[in-house]
C-alpha positions, 0 to 999 in steps of 0.5 A, a space after each residue: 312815867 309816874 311814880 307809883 304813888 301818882 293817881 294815874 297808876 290806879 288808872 291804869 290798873 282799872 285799865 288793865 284789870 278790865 282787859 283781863 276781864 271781860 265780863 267785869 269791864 261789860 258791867 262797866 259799859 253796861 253802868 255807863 251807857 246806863 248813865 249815860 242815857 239817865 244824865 245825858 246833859 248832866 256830867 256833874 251827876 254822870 261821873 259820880 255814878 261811876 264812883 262806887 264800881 271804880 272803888 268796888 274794882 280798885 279794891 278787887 284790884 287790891 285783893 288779888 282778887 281774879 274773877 271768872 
């Protein structure tokens, strides 16, 4: 249990808006096994790779938005 101000519940929304969407959440695989190979021994550059998708699904999130 979180309040809905925690971090964590914009987790669990990325979460759960990738399971409702199958073609968004292969992007993502796609972009991290993509980083994963470029930053194989580098976490501090992996991580920060994923940035822009995560703030991009957050705020498709945040729209309502429903993708195909």
């Amino acid at each position: 249990m979180c309040t809905p101000d925690n971090f964590m519940v914009r987790q669990i929304e990325f979460r759960n808006f990738l399971n409702a969407h199958p073609t968004h959440a292969k992007k993502y695989e796609t972009l991290k096994t993509e980083l994963a190979a470029k930053f194989k021994n580098d976490r501090g550059a992996y991580v920060p790779g994923k940035t822009n998708f995560i703030n991009e699904t957050l705020q498709l999130i945040d729209k309502n938005t429903t993708l195909p």
